[in-house]
N, C-alpha and C positions, 0 to 999 in steps of 0.2 A: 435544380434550385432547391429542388423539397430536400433531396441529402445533404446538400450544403450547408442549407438551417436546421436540420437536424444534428450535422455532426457540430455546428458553434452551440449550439444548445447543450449536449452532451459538453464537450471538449469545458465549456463554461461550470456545469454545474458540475463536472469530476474534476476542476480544479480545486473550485469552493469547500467540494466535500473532504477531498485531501487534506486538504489545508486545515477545517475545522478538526478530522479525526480521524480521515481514511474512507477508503471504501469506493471512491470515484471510479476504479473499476468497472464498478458493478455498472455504470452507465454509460461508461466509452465503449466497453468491449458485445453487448446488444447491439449499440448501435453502429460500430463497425460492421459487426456479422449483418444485421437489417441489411445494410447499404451494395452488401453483395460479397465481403472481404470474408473470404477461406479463414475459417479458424482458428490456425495457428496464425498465420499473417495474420490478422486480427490483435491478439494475443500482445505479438510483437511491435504491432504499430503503436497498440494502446498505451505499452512501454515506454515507448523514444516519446510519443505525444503527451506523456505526462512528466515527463522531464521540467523543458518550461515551469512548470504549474508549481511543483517541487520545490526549484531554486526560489522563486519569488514569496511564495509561502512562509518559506525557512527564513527569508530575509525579515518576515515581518516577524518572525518569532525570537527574531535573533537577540533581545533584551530578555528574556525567559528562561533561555538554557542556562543549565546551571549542574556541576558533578553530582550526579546519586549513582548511588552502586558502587560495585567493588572492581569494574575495568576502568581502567582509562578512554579516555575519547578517542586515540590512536589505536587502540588496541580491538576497539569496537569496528572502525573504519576499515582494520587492513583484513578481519575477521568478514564484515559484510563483505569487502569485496570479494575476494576468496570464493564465498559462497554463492554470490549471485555468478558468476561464472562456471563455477558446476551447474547451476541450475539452469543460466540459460543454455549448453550445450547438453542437457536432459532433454531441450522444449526444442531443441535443433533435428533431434531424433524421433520425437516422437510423433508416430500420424496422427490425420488430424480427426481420424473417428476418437480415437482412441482419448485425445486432447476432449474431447467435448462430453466423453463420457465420463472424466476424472475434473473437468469444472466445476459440477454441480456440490460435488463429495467437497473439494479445497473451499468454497463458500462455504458449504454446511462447519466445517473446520472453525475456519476462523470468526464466525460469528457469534458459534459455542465458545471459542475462547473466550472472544471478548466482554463477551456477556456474562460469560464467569469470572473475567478478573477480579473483579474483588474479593468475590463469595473464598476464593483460592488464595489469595492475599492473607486475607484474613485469617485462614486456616493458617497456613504457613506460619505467620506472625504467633500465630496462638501455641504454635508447636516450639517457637524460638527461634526458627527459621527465615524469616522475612526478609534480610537480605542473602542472595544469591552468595558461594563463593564464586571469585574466580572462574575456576574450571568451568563449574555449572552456566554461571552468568556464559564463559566462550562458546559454551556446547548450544545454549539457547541461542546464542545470536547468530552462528552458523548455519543451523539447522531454519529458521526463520529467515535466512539471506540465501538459502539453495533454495526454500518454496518463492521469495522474491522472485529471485532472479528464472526460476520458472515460469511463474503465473503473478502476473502484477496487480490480480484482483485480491481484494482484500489485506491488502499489504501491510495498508497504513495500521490496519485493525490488529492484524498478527503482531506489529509494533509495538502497539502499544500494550495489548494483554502481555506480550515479552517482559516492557519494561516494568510492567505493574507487578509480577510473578518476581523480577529482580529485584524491585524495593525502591525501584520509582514512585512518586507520589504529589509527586508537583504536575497536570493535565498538560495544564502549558506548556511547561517545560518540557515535557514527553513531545507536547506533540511538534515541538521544535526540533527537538532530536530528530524526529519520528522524519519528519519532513527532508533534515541533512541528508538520512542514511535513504532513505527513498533515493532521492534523487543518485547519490552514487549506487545505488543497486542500480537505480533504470537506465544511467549512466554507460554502466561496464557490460550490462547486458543488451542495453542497445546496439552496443559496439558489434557483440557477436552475431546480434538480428542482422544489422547491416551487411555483415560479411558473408554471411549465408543469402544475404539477398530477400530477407521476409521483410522489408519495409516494404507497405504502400505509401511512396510518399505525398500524391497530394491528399489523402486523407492523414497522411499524418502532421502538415505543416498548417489544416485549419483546424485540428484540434489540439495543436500543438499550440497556436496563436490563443485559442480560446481560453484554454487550460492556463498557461500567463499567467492574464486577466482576474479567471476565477479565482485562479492560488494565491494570490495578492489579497484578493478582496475577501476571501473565507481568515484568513490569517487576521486581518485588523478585525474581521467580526468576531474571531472565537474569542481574542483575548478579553472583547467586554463579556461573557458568558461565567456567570455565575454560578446556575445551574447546572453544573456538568453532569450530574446523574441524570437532569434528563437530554443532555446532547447524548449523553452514552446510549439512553432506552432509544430514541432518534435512529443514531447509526445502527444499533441489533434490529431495529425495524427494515431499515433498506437493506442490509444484510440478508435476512431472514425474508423478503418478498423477491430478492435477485437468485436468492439459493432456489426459493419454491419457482420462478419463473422458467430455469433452464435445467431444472430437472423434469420440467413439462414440454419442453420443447423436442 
Protein backbone atom coordinates (compact mmCIF):
# COMPACT_ATOMS: atom_id res chain seq x y z
CA UNK A 1 0.00 0.00 0.00
CA UNK A 2 2.95 2.43 0.89
CA UNK A 3 4.20 2.04 -3.09
CA UNK A 4 0.94 2.36 -4.25
CA UNK A 5 0.46 5.88 -2.61
CA UNK A 6 3.69 6.51 -3.47
CA UNK A 7 3.47 5.88 -7.04
CA UNK A 8 -0.37 8.11 -7.27
CA UNK A 9 1.64 10.82 -5.48
CA UNK A 10 4.41 10.69 -8.00
CA UNK A 11 2.27 9.76 -11.15
CA UNK A 12 -0.07 13.01 -9.82
CA UNK A 13 2.58 15.47 -9.25
CA UNK A 14 4.67 14.55 -12.80
CA UNK A 15 1.53 15.10 -14.36
CA UNK A 16 1.04 18.68 -12.86
CA UNK A 17 4.65 19.44 -13.47
CA UNK A 18 4.43 18.40 -17.23
CA UNK A 19 1.83 20.17 -17.75
CA UNK A 20 2.97 23.43 -16.04
CA UNK A 21 6.71 23.06 -17.95
CA UNK A 22 8.15 19.81 -17.86
CA UNK A 23 10.46 18.02 -15.72
CA UNK A 24 7.79 15.24 -14.08
CA UNK A 25 10.43 12.84 -14.80
CA UNK A 26 12.34 13.89 -12.37
CA UNK A 27 9.60 12.26 -9.92
CA UNK A 28 8.12 9.19 -11.61
CA UNK A 29 11.37 7.84 -12.44
CA UNK A 30 13.02 7.86 -8.37
CA UNK A 31 10.05 6.61 -7.58
CA UNK A 32 9.73 3.80 -9.83
CA UNK A 33 13.41 2.77 -9.16
CA UNK A 34 12.44 3.28 -4.92
CA UNK A 35 9.66 0.69 -5.60
CA UNK A 36 12.12 -1.96 -6.80
CA UNK A 37 11.72 -1.35 -10.95
CA UNK A 38 15.38 -2.01 -12.78
CA UNK A 39 16.35 1.08 -14.40
CA UNK A 40 15.94 0.97 -17.76
CA UNK A 41 12.39 -0.61 -17.19
CA UNK A 42 11.97 2.25 -14.93
CA UNK A 43 13.07 4.66 -17.65
CA UNK A 44 10.41 2.89 -19.92
CA UNK A 45 7.48 2.79 -17.69
CA UNK A 46 7.80 6.33 -16.71
CA UNK A 47 7.37 6.97 -20.58
CA UNK A 48 4.14 4.98 -21.60
CA UNK A 49 2.85 6.43 -17.63
CA UNK A 50 3.26 9.85 -18.76
CA UNK A 51 1.40 9.62 -21.87
CA UNK A 52 -2.07 10.06 -20.27
CA UNK A 53 -0.82 13.05 -18.38
CA UNK A 54 0.54 14.48 -21.92
CA UNK A 55 -2.84 14.11 -23.99
CA UNK A 56 -4.82 15.93 -21.23
CA UNK A 57 -2.46 18.65 -20.63
CA UNK A 58 -2.13 19.54 -24.23
CA UNK A 59 -6.06 19.56 -24.33
CA UNK A 60 -6.09 22.22 -21.78
CA UNK A 61 -3.62 24.26 -23.65
CA UNK A 62 -5.16 23.56 -26.85
CA UNK A 63 -6.54 27.66 -27.18
CA UNK A 64 -2.72 28.81 -26.67
CA UNK A 65 -0.93 27.16 -29.60
CA UNK A 66 -0.39 29.35 -32.11
CA UNK A 67 2.59 29.26 -35.37
CA UNK A 68 6.14 30.74 -34.22
CA UNK A 69 9.05 29.73 -35.99
CA UNK A 70 10.12 28.89 -39.36
CA UNK A 71 8.77 24.83 -39.52
CA UNK A 72 5.58 23.83 -39.84
CA UNK A 73 3.44 21.93 -37.29
CA UNK A 74 3.77 18.64 -39.68
CA UNK A 75 7.00 19.01 -40.21
CA UNK A 76 7.99 19.22 -36.47
CA UNK A 77 5.70 16.09 -35.78
CA UNK A 78 6.99 13.77 -38.51
CA UNK A 79 10.78 15.18 -37.32
CA UNK A 80 9.91 14.14 -33.53
CA UNK A 81 8.77 11.08 -34.46
CA UNK A 82 11.59 9.97 -36.49
CA UNK A 83 13.76 10.82 -33.64
CA UNK A 84 12.09 9.42 -30.63
CA UNK A 85 12.47 6.17 -32.33
CA UNK A 86 16.12 6.15 -32.64
CA UNK A 87 16.30 7.13 -29.27
CA UNK A 88 14.14 4.77 -27.92
CA UNK A 89 16.08 1.73 -29.75
CA UNK A 90 19.45 3.50 -28.15
CA UNK A 91 17.66 2.84 -24.51
CA UNK A 92 16.73 -0.82 -25.92
CA UNK A 93 20.40 -1.48 -26.02
CA UNK A 94 21.71 0.04 -23.52
CA UNK A 95 22.56 -1.70 -19.89
CA UNK A 96 21.26 -0.68 -17.22
CA UNK A 97 24.57 0.31 -15.12
CA UNK A 98 25.53 2.11 -17.88
CA UNK A 99 21.66 3.88 -18.05
CA UNK A 100 22.07 5.25 -14.54
CA UNK A 101 25.49 6.40 -14.90
CA UNK A 102 24.37 8.67 -18.14
CA UNK A 103 21.07 10.00 -15.99
CA UNK A 104 22.60 12.16 -13.92
CA UNK A 105 24.87 13.99 -16.95
CA UNK A 106 21.19 14.17 -19.26
CA UNK A 107 19.60 16.16 -15.95
CA UNK A 108 22.54 18.26 -15.59
CA UNK A 109 21.95 18.89 -19.70
CA UNK A 110 18.72 19.91 -19.68
CA UNK A 111 18.49 22.10 -16.71
CA UNK A 112 21.60 24.20 -18.06
CA UNK A 113 19.53 24.57 -20.98
CA UNK A 114 16.75 25.70 -19.65
CA UNK A 115 17.89 27.95 -17.30
CA UNK A 116 19.82 29.48 -19.94
CA UNK A 117 17.09 30.00 -22.35
CA UNK A 118 16.87 33.26 -22.38
CA UNK A 119 20.19 34.61 -21.39
CA UNK A 120 20.90 32.51 -25.25
CA UNK A 121 17.78 33.99 -26.79
CA UNK A 122 18.81 37.15 -26.12
CA UNK A 123 22.22 36.72 -27.38
CA UNK A 124 20.95 35.21 -30.62
CA UNK A 125 18.41 38.10 -31.12
CA UNK A 126 21.23 40.51 -30.44
CA UNK A 127 23.34 38.99 -33.09
CA UNK A 128 20.10 39.03 -35.69
CA UNK A 129 19.63 35.62 -35.23
CA UNK A 130 16.60 34.97 -33.10
CA UNK A 131 14.70 33.02 -35.24
CA UNK A 132 16.00 29.64 -36.17
CA UNK A 133 16.12 28.62 -40.13
CA UNK A 134 14.66 25.84 -41.28
CA UNK A 135 17.55 23.37 -41.34
CA UNK A 136 18.66 24.66 -37.82
CA UNK A 137 15.13 24.71 -36.42
CA UNK A 138 14.94 20.51 -38.04
CA UNK A 139 18.34 19.59 -36.68
CA UNK A 140 17.20 21.09 -33.08
CA UNK A 141 14.05 19.26 -33.07
CA UNK A 142 15.66 15.88 -34.07
CA UNK A 143 18.35 15.92 -31.99
CA UNK A 144 15.90 16.81 -28.84
CA UNK A 145 13.33 13.86 -29.92
CA UNK A 146 16.49 11.15 -30.01
CA UNK A 147 17.37 12.35 -26.19
CA UNK A 148 13.24 12.18 -25.83
CA UNK A 149 12.69 9.20 -27.04
CA UNK A 150 15.63 7.88 -24.94
CA UNK A 151 15.38 9.31 -21.64
CA UNK A 152 11.96 11.00 -20.79
CA UNK A 153 13.35 12.88 -18.00
CA UNK A 154 13.64 16.33 -18.57
CA UNK A 155 11.95 16.34 -21.64
CA UNK A 156 9.36 18.89 -21.38
CA UNK A 157 12.43 21.36 -20.19
CA UNK A 158 14.64 20.31 -23.33
CA UNK A 159 11.34 21.46 -25.16
CA UNK A 160 10.95 24.23 -24.20
CA UNK A 161 14.77 25.70 -24.12
CA UNK A 162 14.37 24.16 -28.06
CA UNK A 163 11.66 26.25 -28.60
CA UNK A 164 12.87 29.40 -26.83
CA UNK A 165 16.52 29.17 -28.91
CA UNK A 166 13.96 28.77 -32.19
CA UNK A 167 12.13 32.14 -31.61
CA UNK A 168 9.38 30.84 -29.67
CA UNK A 169 8.02 33.34 -27.05
CA UNK A 170 4.63 32.82 -26.19
CA UNK A 171 5.30 30.27 -22.50
CA UNK A 172 1.89 29.00 -23.05
CA UNK A 173 2.02 28.51 -26.23
CA UNK A 174 5.26 26.51 -25.89
CA UNK A 175 4.14 24.81 -23.52
CA UNK A 176 1.20 23.54 -25.54
CA UNK A 177 3.30 22.40 -28.15
CA UNK A 178 5.65 21.12 -25.69
CA UNK A 179 2.96 18.84 -24.21
CA UNK A 180 1.64 17.63 -28.17
CA UNK A 181 5.13 16.54 -29.12
CA UNK A 182 5.60 14.95 -25.52
CA UNK A 183 3.12 12.90 -25.89
CA UNK A 184 3.85 11.61 -29.66
CA UNK A 185 7.49 11.16 -28.51
CA UNK A 186 6.18 8.92 -25.40
CA UNK A 187 3.71 7.70 -27.78
CA UNK A 188 6.18 6.01 -30.58
CA UNK A 189 8.65 5.14 -28.04
CA UNK A 190 6.38 3.52 -25.74
CA UNK A 191 5.49 1.43 -28.61
CA UNK A 192 9.09 0.14 -28.96
CA UNK A 193 9.28 -0.24 -24.80
CA UNK A 194 6.35 -2.62 -25.17
CA UNK A 195 7.82 -4.66 -27.74
CA UNK A 196 10.93 -5.19 -26.16
CA UNK A 197 8.92 -6.18 -23.15
CA UNK A 198 10.35 -3.14 -20.65
CA UNK A 199 6.76 -2.25 -19.32
CA UNK A 200 5.96 -2.77 -15.86
CA UNK A 201 2.50 -2.63 -16.28
CA UNK A 202 0.86 -2.34 -13.00
CA UNK A 203 3.19 0.22 -12.05
CA UNK A 204 2.56 1.73 -15.10
CA UNK A 205 -1.33 1.79 -15.30
CA UNK A 206 -1.39 3.66 -11.50
CA UNK A 207 0.81 6.21 -12.55
CA UNK A 208 -0.47 6.35 -15.78
CA UNK A 209 -4.18 6.98 -14.04
CA UNK A 210 -2.44 9.63 -11.87
CA UNK A 211 -0.46 11.33 -14.33
CA UNK A 212 -4.32 12.00 -16.30
CA UNK A 213 -5.32 13.81 -13.38
CA UNK A 214 -2.30 15.79 -12.74
CA UNK A 215 -1.75 16.89 -16.51
CA UNK A 216 -5.21 18.15 -16.63
CA UNK A 217 -5.01 20.11 -13.53
CA UNK A 218 -1.15 21.60 -13.98
CA UNK A 219 -2.59 22.78 -17.52
CA UNK A 220 -5.84 25.00 -16.31
CA UNK A 221 -3.25 26.13 -13.30
CA UNK A 222 -0.31 27.34 -15.71
CA UNK A 223 -2.41 29.22 -17.89
CA UNK A 224 -3.46 31.76 -14.85
CA UNK A 225 0.41 32.20 -14.19
CA UNK A 226 1.67 35.37 -14.78
CA UNK A 227 4.80 35.04 -13.42
CA UNK A 228 6.61 32.87 -15.58
CA UNK A 229 10.10 33.77 -14.69
CA UNK A 230 9.49 32.58 -11.50
CA UNK A 231 7.75 29.10 -12.76
CA UNK A 232 10.97 28.98 -14.94
CA UNK A 233 13.39 29.59 -11.44
CA UNK A 234 10.60 26.81 -9.90
CA UNK A 235 11.40 24.09 -12.65
CA UNK A 236 15.67 24.93 -12.72
CA UNK A 237 15.07 24.30 -8.87
CA UNK A 238 13.61 20.67 -9.12
CA UNK A 239 15.83 20.20 -12.15
CA UNK A 240 18.82 21.11 -10.43
CA UNK A 241 17.85 19.04 -6.73
CA UNK A 242 16.88 15.70 -9.14
CA UNK A 243 20.29 16.11 -11.04
CA UNK A 244 22.25 16.62 -7.49
CA UNK A 245 20.00 13.57 -5.99
CA UNK A 246 21.12 10.68 -8.47
CA UNK A 247 24.46 11.73 -9.05
CA UNK A 248 24.59 10.70 -5.22
CA UNK A 249 23.08 7.83 -5.44
Amino acid sequence: MTDLLLLCLAGTAAGLLNAVAGGGTFLSLPALIYVGVPPVAANATATLSALPGYLSSAWGFRSDMRAEGTLGFGAILGLAAFGSILGALLLIVTPGETFLWIVPWLLLLATLLFAAGPMLLKILRRRGTGVAGPVLSGTAILAVSVYGGYFNGGLGIMLLATFGLLGHVDLHGMNGLKNVLSALLSLVSAAAFVWAGLIVWEQAIVMAASAMAGGYAGARLSRRIVRTDLLRGFITLVGASMTVAFFTM
